[in-house]
GUNUPA-457644 format. One record per residue (C-alpha): residue number from 1; residue in one letter; x, y negated, z. Coordinates in steps of 0.2 Angstrom, whole numbers, plus 5000, padded with zeros to 4 digits. Each point is the difference from the previous one (the first is absolute). Layout:
(pt NUM, a, (X, Y, Z))
...
This chain:
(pt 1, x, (5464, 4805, 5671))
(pt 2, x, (5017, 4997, 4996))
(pt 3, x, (5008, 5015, 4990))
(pt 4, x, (5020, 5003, 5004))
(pt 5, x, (5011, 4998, 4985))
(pt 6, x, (5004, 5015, 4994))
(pt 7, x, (5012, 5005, 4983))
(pt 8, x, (4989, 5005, 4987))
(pt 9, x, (4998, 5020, 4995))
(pt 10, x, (5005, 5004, 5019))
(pt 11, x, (4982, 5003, 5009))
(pt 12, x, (5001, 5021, 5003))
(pt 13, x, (4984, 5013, 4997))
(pt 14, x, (4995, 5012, 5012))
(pt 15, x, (5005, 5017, 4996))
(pt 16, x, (4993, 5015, 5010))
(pt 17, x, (5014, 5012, 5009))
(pt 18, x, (5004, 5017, 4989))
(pt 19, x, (4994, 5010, 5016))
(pt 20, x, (4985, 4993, 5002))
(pt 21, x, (4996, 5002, 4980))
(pt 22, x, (5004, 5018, 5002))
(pt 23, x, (4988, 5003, 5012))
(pt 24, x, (4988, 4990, 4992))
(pt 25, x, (5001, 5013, 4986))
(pt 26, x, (4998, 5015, 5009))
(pt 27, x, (4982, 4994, 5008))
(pt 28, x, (4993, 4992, 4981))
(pt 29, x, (5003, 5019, 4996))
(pt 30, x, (4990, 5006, 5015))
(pt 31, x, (4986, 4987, 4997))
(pt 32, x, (5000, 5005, 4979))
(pt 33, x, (5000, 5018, 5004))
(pt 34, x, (4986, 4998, 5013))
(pt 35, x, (4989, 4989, 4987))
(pt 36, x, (4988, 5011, 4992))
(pt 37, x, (4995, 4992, 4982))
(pt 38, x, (5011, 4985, 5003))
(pt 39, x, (5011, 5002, 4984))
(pt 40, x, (5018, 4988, 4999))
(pt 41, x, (4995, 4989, 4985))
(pt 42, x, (5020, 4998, 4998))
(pt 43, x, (5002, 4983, 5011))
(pt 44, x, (5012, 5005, 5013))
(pt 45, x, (4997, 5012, 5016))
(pt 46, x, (4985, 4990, 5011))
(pt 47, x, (5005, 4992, 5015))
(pt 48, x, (5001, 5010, 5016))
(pt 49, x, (4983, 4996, 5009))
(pt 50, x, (5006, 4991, 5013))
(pt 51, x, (5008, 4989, 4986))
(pt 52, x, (4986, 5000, 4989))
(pt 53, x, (4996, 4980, 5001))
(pt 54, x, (5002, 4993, 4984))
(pt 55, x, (5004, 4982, 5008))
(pt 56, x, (5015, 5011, 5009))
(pt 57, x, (5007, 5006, 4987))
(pt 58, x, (5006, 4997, 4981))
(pt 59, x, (4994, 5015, 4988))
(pt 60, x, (5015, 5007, 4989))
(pt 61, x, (4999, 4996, 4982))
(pt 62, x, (4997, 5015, 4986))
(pt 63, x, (5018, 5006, 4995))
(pt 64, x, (5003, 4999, 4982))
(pt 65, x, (5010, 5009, 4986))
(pt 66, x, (5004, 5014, 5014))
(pt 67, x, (5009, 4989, 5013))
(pt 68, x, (4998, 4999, 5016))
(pt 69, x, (4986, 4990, 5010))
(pt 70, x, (5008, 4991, 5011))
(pt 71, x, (4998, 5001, 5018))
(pt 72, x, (4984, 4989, 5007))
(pt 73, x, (5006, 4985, 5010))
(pt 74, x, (4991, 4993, 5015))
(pt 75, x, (4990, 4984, 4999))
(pt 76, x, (5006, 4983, 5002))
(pt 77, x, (4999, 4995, 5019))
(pt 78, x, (4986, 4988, 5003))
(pt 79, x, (5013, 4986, 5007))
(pt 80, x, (5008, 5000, 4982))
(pt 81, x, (4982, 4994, 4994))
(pt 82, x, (4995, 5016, 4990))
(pt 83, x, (5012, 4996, 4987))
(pt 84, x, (5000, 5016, 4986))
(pt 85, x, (5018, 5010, 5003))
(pt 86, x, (4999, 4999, 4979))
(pt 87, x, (5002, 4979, 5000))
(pt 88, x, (5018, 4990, 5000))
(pt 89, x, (5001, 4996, 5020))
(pt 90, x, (4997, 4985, 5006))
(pt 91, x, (5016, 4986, 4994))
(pt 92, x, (4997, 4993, 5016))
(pt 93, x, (5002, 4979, 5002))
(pt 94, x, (5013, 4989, 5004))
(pt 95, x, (4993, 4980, 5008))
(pt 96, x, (5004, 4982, 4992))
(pt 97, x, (4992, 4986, 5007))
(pt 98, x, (4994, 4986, 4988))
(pt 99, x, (5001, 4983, 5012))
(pt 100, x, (4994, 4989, 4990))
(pt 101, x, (4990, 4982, 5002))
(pt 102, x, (4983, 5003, 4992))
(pt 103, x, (4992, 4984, 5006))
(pt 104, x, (5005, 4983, 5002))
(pt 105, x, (5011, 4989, 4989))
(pt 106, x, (5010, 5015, 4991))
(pt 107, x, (4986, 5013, 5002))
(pt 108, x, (5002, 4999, 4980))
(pt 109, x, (5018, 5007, 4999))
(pt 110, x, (4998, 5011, 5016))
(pt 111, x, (4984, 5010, 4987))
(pt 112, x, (5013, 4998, 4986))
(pt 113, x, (5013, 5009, 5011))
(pt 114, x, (4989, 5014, 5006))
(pt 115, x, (4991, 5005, 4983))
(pt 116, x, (5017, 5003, 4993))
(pt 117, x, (5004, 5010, 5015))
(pt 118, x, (4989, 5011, 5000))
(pt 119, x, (5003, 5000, 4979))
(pt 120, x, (5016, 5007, 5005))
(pt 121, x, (4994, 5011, 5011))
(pt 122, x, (4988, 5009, 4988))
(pt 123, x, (5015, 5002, 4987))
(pt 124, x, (5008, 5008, 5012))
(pt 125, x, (4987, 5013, 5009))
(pt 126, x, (4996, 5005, 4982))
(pt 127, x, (5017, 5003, 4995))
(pt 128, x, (4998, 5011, 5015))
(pt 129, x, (5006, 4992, 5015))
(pt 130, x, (5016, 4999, 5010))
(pt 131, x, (5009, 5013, 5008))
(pt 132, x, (4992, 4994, 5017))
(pt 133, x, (4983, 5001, 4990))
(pt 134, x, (4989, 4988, 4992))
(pt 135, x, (4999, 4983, 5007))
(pt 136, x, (4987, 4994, 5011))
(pt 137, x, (4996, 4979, 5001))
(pt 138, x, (4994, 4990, 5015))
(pt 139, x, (4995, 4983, 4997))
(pt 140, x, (4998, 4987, 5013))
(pt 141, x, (4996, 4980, 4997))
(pt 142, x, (5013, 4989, 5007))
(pt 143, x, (4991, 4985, 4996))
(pt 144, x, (5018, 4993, 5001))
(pt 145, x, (5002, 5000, 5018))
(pt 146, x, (5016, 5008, 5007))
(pt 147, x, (4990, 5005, 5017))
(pt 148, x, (4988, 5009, 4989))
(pt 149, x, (5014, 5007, 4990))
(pt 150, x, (5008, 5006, 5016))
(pt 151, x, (4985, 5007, 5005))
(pt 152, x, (4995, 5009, 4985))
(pt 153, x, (5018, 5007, 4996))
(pt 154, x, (5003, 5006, 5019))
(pt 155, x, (4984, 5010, 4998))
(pt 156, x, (5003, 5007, 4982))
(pt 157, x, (5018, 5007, 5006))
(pt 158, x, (4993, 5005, 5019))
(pt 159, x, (4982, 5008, 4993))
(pt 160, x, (5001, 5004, 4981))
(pt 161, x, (5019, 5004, 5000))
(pt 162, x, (5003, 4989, 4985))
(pt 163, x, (5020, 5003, 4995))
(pt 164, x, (4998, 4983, 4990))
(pt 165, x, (4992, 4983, 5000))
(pt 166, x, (4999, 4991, 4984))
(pt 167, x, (4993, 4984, 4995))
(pt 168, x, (5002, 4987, 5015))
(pt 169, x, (5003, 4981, 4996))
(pt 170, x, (5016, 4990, 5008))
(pt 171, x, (4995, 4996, 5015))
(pt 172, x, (4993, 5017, 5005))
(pt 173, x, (5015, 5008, 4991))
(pt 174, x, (5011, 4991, 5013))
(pt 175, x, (4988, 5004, 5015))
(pt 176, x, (5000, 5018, 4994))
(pt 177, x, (5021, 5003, 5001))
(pt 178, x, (5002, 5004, 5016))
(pt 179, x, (4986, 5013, 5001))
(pt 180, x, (5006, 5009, 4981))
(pt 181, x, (5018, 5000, 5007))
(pt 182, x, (4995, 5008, 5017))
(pt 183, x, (4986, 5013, 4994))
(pt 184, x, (5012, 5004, 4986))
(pt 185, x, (4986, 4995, 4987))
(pt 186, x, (5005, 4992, 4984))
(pt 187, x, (4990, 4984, 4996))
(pt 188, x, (4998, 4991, 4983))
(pt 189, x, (4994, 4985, 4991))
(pt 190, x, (4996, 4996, 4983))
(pt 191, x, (5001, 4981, 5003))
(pt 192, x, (5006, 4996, 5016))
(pt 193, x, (5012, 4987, 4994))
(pt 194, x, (5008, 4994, 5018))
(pt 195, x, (5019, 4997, 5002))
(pt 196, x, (4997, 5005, 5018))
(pt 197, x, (5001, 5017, 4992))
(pt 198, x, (5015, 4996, 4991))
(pt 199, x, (5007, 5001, 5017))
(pt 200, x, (4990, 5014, 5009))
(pt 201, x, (4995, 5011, 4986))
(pt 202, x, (5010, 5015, 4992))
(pt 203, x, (4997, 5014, 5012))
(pt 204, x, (4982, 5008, 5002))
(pt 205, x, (4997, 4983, 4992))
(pt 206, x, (4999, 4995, 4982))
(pt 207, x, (4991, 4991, 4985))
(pt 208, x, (4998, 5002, 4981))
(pt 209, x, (5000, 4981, 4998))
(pt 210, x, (5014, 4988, 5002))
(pt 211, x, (5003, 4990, 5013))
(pt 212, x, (4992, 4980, 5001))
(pt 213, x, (5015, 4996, 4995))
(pt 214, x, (4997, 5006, 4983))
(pt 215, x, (4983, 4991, 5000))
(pt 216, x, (5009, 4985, 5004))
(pt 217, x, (5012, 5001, 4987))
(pt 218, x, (4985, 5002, 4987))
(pt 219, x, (4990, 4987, 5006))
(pt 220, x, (5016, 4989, 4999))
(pt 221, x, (5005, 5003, 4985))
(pt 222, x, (4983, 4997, 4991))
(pt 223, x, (5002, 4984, 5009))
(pt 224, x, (5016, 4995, 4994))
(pt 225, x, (4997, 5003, 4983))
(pt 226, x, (4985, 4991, 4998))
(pt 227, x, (5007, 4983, 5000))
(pt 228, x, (4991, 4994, 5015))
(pt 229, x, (5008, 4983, 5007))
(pt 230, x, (4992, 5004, 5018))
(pt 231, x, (4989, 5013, 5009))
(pt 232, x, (4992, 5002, 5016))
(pt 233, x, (5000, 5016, 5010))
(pt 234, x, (4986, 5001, 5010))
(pt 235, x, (5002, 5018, 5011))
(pt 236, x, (4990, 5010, 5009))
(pt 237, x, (5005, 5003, 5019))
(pt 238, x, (5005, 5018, 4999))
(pt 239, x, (5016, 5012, 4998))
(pt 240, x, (4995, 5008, 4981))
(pt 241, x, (4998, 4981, 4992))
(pt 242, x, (5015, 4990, 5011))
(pt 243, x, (5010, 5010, 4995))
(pt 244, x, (4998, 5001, 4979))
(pt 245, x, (4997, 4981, 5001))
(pt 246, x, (5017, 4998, 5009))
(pt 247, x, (5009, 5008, 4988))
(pt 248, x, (4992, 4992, 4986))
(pt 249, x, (5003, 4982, 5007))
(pt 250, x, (5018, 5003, 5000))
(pt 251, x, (4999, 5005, 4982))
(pt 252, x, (4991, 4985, 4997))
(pt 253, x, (5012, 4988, 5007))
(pt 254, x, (5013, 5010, 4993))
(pt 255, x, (4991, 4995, 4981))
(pt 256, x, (5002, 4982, 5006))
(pt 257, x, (4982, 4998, 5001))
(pt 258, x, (4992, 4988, 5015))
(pt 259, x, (4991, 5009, 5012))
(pt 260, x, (4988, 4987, 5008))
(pt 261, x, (4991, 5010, 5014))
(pt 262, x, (5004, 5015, 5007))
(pt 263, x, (4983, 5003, 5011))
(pt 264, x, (4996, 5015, 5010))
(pt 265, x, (4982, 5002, 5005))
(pt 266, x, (4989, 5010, 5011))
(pt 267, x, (4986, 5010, 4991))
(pt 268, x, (4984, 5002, 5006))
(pt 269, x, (4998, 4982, 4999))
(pt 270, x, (4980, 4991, 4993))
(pt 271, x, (5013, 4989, 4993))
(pt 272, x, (5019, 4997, 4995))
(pt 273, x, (4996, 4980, 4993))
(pt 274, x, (5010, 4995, 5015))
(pt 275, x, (5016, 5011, 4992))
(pt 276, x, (4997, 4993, 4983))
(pt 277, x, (5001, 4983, 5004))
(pt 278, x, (5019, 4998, 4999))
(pt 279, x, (4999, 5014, 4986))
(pt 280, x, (4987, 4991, 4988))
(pt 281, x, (5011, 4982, 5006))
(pt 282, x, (5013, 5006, 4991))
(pt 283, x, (4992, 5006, 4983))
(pt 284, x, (5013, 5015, 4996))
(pt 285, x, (4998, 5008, 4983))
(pt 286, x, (4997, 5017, 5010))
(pt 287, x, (4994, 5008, 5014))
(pt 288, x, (5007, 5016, 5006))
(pt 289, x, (4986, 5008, 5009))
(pt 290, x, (5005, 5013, 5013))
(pt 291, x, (4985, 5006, 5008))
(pt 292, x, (4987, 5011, 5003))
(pt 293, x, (4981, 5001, 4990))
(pt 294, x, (4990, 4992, 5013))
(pt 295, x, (5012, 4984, 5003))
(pt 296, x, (5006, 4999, 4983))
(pt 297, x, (4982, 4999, 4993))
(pt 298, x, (4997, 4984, 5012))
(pt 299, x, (5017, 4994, 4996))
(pt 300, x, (4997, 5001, 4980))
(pt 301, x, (4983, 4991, 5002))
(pt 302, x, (5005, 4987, 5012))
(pt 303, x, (5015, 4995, 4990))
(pt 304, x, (4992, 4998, 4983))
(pt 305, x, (4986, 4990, 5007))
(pt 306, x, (5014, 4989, 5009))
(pt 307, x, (5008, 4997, 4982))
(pt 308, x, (5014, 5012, 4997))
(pt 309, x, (4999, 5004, 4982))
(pt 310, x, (5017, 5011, 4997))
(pt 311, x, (5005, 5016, 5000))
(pt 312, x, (4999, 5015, 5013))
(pt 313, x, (5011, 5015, 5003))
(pt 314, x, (4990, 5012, 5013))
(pt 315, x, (5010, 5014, 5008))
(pt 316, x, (4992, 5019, 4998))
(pt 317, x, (4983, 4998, 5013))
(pt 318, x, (4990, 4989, 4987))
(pt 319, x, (5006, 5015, 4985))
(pt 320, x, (4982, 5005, 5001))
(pt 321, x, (4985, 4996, 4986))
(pt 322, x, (4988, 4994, 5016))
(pt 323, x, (5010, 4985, 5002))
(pt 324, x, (4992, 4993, 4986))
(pt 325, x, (4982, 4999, 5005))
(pt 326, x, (5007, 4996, 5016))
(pt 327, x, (5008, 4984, 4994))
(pt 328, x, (4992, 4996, 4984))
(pt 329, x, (5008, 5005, 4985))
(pt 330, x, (5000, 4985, 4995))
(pt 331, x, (5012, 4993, 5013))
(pt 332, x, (5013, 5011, 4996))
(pt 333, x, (5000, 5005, 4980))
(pt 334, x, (5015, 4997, 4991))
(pt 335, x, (5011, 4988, 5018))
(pt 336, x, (5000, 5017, 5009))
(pt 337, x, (5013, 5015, 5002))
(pt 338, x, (5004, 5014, 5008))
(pt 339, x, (5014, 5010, 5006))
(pt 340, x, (5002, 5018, 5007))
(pt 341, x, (5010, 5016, 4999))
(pt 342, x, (4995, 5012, 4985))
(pt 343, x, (5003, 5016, 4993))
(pt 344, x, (5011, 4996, 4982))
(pt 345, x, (4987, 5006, 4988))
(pt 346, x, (5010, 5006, 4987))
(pt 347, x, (5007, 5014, 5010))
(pt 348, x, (4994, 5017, 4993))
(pt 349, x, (4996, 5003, 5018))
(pt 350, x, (4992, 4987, 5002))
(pt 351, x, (4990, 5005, 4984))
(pt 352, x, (4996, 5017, 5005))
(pt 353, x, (4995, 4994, 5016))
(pt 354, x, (4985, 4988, 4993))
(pt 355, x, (4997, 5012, 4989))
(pt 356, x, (4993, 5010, 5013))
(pt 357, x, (4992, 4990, 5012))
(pt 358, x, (4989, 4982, 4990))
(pt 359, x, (5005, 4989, 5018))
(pt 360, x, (5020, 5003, 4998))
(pt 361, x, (5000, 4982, 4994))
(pt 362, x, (4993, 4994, 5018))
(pt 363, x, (5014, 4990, 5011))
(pt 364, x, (5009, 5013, 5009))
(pt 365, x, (4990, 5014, 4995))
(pt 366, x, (5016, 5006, 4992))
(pt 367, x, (5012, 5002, 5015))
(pt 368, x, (4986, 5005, 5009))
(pt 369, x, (4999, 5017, 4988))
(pt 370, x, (5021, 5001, 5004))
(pt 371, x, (4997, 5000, 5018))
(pt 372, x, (4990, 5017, 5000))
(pt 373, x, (5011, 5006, 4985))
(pt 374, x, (5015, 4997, 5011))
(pt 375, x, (4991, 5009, 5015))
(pt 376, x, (4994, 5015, 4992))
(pt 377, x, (5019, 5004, 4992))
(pt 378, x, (5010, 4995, 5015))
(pt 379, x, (4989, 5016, 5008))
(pt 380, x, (5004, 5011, 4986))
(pt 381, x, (5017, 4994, 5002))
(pt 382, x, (5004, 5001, 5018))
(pt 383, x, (4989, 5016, 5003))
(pt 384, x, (4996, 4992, 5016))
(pt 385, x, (4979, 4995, 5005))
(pt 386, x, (5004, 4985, 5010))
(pt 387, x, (5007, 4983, 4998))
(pt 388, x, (5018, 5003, 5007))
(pt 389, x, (4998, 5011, 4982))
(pt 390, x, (4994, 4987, 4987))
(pt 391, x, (5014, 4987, 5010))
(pt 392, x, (5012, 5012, 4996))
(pt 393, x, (4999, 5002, 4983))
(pt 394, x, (4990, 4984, 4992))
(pt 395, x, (5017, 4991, 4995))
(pt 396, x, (5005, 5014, 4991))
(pt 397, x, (4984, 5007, 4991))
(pt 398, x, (5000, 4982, 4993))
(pt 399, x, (5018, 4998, 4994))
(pt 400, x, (5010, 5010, 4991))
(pt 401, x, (4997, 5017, 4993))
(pt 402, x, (4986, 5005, 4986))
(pt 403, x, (4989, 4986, 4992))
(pt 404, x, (4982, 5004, 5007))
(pt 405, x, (4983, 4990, 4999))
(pt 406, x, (4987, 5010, 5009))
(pt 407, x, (4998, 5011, 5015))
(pt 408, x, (4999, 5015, 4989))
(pt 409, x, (5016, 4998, 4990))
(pt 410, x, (5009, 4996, 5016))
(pt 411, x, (4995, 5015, 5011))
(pt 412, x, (5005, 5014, 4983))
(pt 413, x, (5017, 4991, 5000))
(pt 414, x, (5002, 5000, 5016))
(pt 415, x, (4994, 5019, 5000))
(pt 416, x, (5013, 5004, 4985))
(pt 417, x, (5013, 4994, 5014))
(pt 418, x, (5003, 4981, 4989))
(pt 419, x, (5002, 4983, 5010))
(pt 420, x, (4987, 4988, 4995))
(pt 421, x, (4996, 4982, 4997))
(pt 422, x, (4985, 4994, 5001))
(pt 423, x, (4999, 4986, 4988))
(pt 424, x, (4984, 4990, 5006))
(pt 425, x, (4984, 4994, 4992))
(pt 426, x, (5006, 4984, 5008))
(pt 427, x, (5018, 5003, 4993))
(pt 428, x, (5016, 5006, 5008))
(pt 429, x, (4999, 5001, 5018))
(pt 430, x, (5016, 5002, 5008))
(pt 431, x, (5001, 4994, 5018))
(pt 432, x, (5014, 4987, 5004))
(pt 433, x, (5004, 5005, 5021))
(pt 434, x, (4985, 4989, 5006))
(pt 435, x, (4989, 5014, 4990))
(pt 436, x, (4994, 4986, 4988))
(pt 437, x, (5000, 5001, 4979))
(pt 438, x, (5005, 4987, 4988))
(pt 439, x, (4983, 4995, 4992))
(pt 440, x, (4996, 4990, 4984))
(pt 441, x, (4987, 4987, 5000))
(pt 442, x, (4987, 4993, 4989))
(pt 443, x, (4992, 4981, 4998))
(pt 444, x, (4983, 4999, 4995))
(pt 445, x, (4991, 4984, 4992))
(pt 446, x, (4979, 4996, 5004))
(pt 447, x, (4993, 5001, 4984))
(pt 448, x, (4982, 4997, 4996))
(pt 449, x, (4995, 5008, 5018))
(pt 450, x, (5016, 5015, 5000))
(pt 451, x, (5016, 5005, 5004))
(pt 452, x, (5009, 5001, 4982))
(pt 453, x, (5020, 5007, 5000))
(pt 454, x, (5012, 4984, 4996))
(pt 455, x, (5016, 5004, 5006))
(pt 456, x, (5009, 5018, 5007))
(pt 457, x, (5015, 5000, 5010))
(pt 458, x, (5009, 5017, 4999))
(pt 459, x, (5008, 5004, 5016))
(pt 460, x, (5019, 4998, 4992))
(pt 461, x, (4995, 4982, 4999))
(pt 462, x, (5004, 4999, 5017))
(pt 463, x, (5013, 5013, 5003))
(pt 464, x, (5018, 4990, 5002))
C-alpha cells in the first residue's frame, strides 16, 4: 500500500496521560506490597495487572548514574506495523514513474535510461532521501507506442500517485503534454529530441537533451566537412528522424554539396530495394541514414548487396554494439559513422559521475542520472510533494546560485539557505522557455566490430 509523503523526523510516539501514570503508580504499590516473596529486582515498578501483557506494553529501561527512568511508553499501534518506538520513523516515499520502451527497436536505450534511473535514485535514498521521503520508482514498458504510453502514464498518476514521469521517447513525450500540464505532473526525457516540443514544451514539460535541431546541426556538420561531392538521405517516416534529417539537408546544401535523393520511407517493410533504386542510381559518396534498428538493418544489407560502396552517417538508433552482428561487421567497418548527443567527458562532473556508476558511458545514460537529480533538488527546493512543486523550482535549482553535482550536495546548500546549480553529469542544463538544454554531440567511427570516439562537438559549437 501506498505510504503518504510525509517530512522526515515528523511521525509522533505515543505517550501515556500524566493522570493515568499517577494512577498506575498507586496500584504497582498495592500489587508489590500484596506479593509475598516477590522482591523488585530494580527494573521499574511491574505493570498493573490488567496491563501486565508484555506484547501491550514497553518495559522501562534500568536508570543509570542516579537519573531518572524514564516513564514507559505504550506499544506501537499494530497499524504502524509494530515498528519499535526507539527506531528513526518511517521517511515515508515520494512516486516517479519510469516510462520507458523496453522492447522494440529502442528497448536498448529505454534499459540504458532506466538503470541510471534508478542509479540516481539509490544515491539519493542513501544520502537519506528528500524532504517528501525517499523515492519510490514504477517502471512500465512502452514498447514505443504513444497509446501504451498514455495508458501506462494515466495509470501511474491516477493509481500510484507518481509526481513525475521520466524517460518517454518523442512521440510519447508529445502524446503525454496535454495529460502532465492538466494533472500538474512534471514529465521528462533524456532523449526525446522532437522540435514539436520546441513548441509545446517548457511547462510541466522538459528534457535534458537538446532539441533535433541540435542533432541536425551535428549530423550536418560532419557532413560538410568531409568533402562529400553528393549524399543521399534516405529517412525513416517518423517525427524524431524527419525532423534531424531536415535540418541537416539545409546544412548540407548550405556546404554546396549535391544532395541527390531525399527519400522518406515507411518502416516495417521485408524490403526498402524499391526506395534504393533511385538512391544506388545515383551513386552518392554518402548515405545519411535516418532510421530506426529494424529498417536500417535491412536498408544497410540491401544497399551493399546493390553496389554502394561509400560512406554512411547513422543518426543515434543504430548507437548500439548489436548493430554489428545484425548487419555483419564486415559491411560497415571503417565507411560507417555515428552521430548522437553526449555528455562532454572532460567535465569533472562528468568524471565523478563515471566514476561512480561503470554504464555512465552508455548514450543518454548521462542525462538520464540529471533528470532524477534535477527531481530530487527541485523537492528540496520548493518544499512542496507534487509536481506543481518540482515545476516551480527546476529553472532555478539548475541556473544560477552554488555549483552542485549530486543530490546530497544540493539538498545541505539548499538547507544552509544557498541557491544552487546543479551542473549535470550530462553538462549544464539550463532550460531555454521550451524547457529544452543545449546539448553537445559526439561522432563515432565502426572499428573492427565497435563504436570508437572520432569527433566531439562541445555544445558552444553550435551556440551563435
Amino acid at each position: 500500500m501506498e505510504s503518504t509523503p510525509t517530512k522526515r523526523g515528523t511521525k509522533m510516539k505515543p505517550t501515556t496521560p500524566r493522570w493515568l501514570r499517577l494512577v498506575a503508580a498507586m496500584l504497582a504499590l498495592a500489587v508489590i506490597a500484596a506479593a509475598c516473596g516477590n522482591d523488585d529486582d530494580g527494573d521499574g515498578p511491574a505493570a498493573p495487572a490488567e496491563q501486565a501483557a508484555p506484547e501491550a506494553t514497553a518495559a522501562a529501561p534500568e536508570a543509570t548514574d542516579g537519573a531518572t527512568a524514564p516513564e514507559p511508553t505504550e506499544a506501537p499501534d499494530a497499524s504502524e506495523g509494530g515498528e519499535p518506538v526507539d527506531e528513526p520513523a518511517d521517511r515515508g516515499e515520494v512516486t516517479i514513474g519510469v516510462l520507458v520502451p523496453l522492447t522494440g527497436e529502442l528497448g536498448e536505450f529505454g534499459k540504458i535510461v532506466a538503470d541510471a534511473i534508478e542509479f540516481g535514485v539509490g544515491e539519493i535514498n542513501v544520502a537519506g532521501g528528500t524532504v517528501c521521503g525517499d523515492i519510490r520508482t514504477v517502471v512500465a514498458d512502452t514498447g514505443g507506442d504513444p497509446e501504451t504510453g498514455i495508458r501506462e502514464a494515466t495509470n501511474m498518476i491516477e493509481s500510484e500517485g507518481a509526481i513525475a514521469i521520466l524517460g518517454p521517447t518523442s512521440g510519447i513525450m508529445v502524446a503525454l503534454v496535454d495529460l502532465a500540464k492538466r494533472e500538474e505532473v512534471v514529465i521528462m526525457s533524456p532523449y526525446a529530441g522532437t522540435i514539436t516540443l520546441n513548441e509545446l514544451g517548457g511547462d510541466f514539460v522538459y528534457r535534458t537533451v537538446s532539441s533535433d535541431l541540435g542533432d541536425g546541426a551535428a549530423s550536418g556538420l560532419w557532413l560538410s566537412t568531409r568533402g562529400y561531392g553528393s549524399v543521399a538521405f534516405m529517412v525513416q517516416n517518423e517525427e524524431s528522424t524527419i525532423s534531424p534529417a531536415e535540418v541537416a539537408r539545409t546544412e548540407v546544401e548550405e556546404a554546396g554539396i549535391d544532395i541527390t535523393d531525399f527519400v522518406v520511407y515507411n518502416p516495417g517493410q521485408p524490403s526498402y530495394q524499391a526506395e534504393l533504386t533511385s538512391v544506388l542510381a545515383s551513386d552518392p559518396d554518402a548515405i545519411f541514414l535516418a532510421g530506426g534498428q529494424e529498417s536500417g538493418v535491412t536498408l544497410i544489407k540491401e544497399a551493399v548487396a546493390g553496389g554502394f560502396d561509400g560512406e554512411w552517417l547513422f543518426t543515434a538508433d543504430l548507437a548500439v554494439p548489436e548493430i554489428f552482428d545484425a548487419v555483419g561487421a564486415e559491411l560497415i567497418n571503417d565507411k560507417a559513422f555515428v552521430e548522437f548527443a553526449d555528455a562532454d567527458p572532460s567535465l569533472p562532473e562528468f568524471i565523478s559521475f563515471e566514476e561512480r556508476y561503470p554504464g555512465a558511458g552508455a548514450p543518454f545514460a548521462p542525462n538520464s542520472f540529471d533528470m532524477v537529480t534535477l527531481v530530487a533538488l527541485s523537492l528540496e527546493a520548493s518544499g512542496q510533494c507534487d509536481g506543481a512543486g518540482i515545476n516551480s523550482v527546476i529553472r532555478g535549482v539548475s541556473d544560477g546560485g552554488t555549483p552542485v553535482s549530486t543530490f546530497a550536495e544540493g539538498r545541505d546548500a539548499l538547507a544552509s539557505g544557498d541557491d544552487i546549480n546543479y551542473e549535470g553529469a550530462s553538462g549544464p542544463l539550463v532550460f531555454d522557455p521550451s524547457g529544452t538544454v543545449s546539448g553537445a554531440y559526439t561522432i563515432q567511427q565502426a572499428q573492427n566490430g565497435e563504436w570508437v570516439n572520432v569527433e566531439f562537438y562541445p555544445a558552444s559549437t553550435f551556440v551563435e
